[in-house]
C-alpha positions, 0 to 999 in steps of 0.5 A, spaced: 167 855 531 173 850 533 174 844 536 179 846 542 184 839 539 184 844 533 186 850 536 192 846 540 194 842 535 194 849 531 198 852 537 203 847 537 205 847 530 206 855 531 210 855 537 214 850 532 214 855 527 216 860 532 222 857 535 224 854 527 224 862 525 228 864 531 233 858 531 234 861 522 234 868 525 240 866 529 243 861 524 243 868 519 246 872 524 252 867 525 253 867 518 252 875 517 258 876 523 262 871 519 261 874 512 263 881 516 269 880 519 274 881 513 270 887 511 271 889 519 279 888 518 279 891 512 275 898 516 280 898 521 287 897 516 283 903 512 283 907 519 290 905 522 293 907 514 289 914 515 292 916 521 299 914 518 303 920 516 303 921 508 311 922 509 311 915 514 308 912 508 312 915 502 319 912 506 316 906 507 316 905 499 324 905 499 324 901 506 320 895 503 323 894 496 330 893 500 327 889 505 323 885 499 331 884 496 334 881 503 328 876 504 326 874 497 332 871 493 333 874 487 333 870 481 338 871 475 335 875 470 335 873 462 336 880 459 333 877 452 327 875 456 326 881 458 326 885 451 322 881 448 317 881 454 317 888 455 318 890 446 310 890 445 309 895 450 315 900 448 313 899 441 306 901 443 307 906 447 312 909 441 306 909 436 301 913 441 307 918 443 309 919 436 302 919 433 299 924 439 306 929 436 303 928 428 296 930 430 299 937 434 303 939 428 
């Protein structure tokens, strides 16, 4: 049916694609295992953080605010500045809590 120079030509065009396929296979593999390796570092955080007692981790809390404030110097606060950054949210939060108590009355 074919000529025998066809049928190698053929084969050698499929041995080709065969190594092209595997040489994209590895390549893929590569990549996968890099994209992978933050979401395994994170899934070993995640079981170190689980075999941590609830106590340790609530007297971390205090332990890293005071190591924060010993490492990070602390910068001058405008007292104006913060009153007028914070308002909008008190204002906001006086108007929910003052209409909430009018709907139950």
């Amino acid at each position: 049916m074919y000529p025998s120079e066809e049928l190698t030509a053929l084969a050698h065009r499929k041995s080709a694609l065969r190594s092209r396929i595997a040489m994209n296979r590895l390549r893929c593999t590569a990549l996968a295992a890099e994209v992978a390796r933050p979401i395994a570092w994170i899934d070993r955080f995640l079981v170190q953080w689980r075999k941590i007692s609830p106590f340790t981790k609530i007297a971390a809390l205090p332990l890293g605010y005071l190591l924060r404030r010993k490492l990070l110097p602390r910068r001058k606060t405008n007292l104006f500045g913060q009153i007028l950054r914070w308002a909008p949210v008190a204002l906001r939060t006086a108007r929910i809590f003052s209409g909430s108590t009018r709907s139950r009355s």
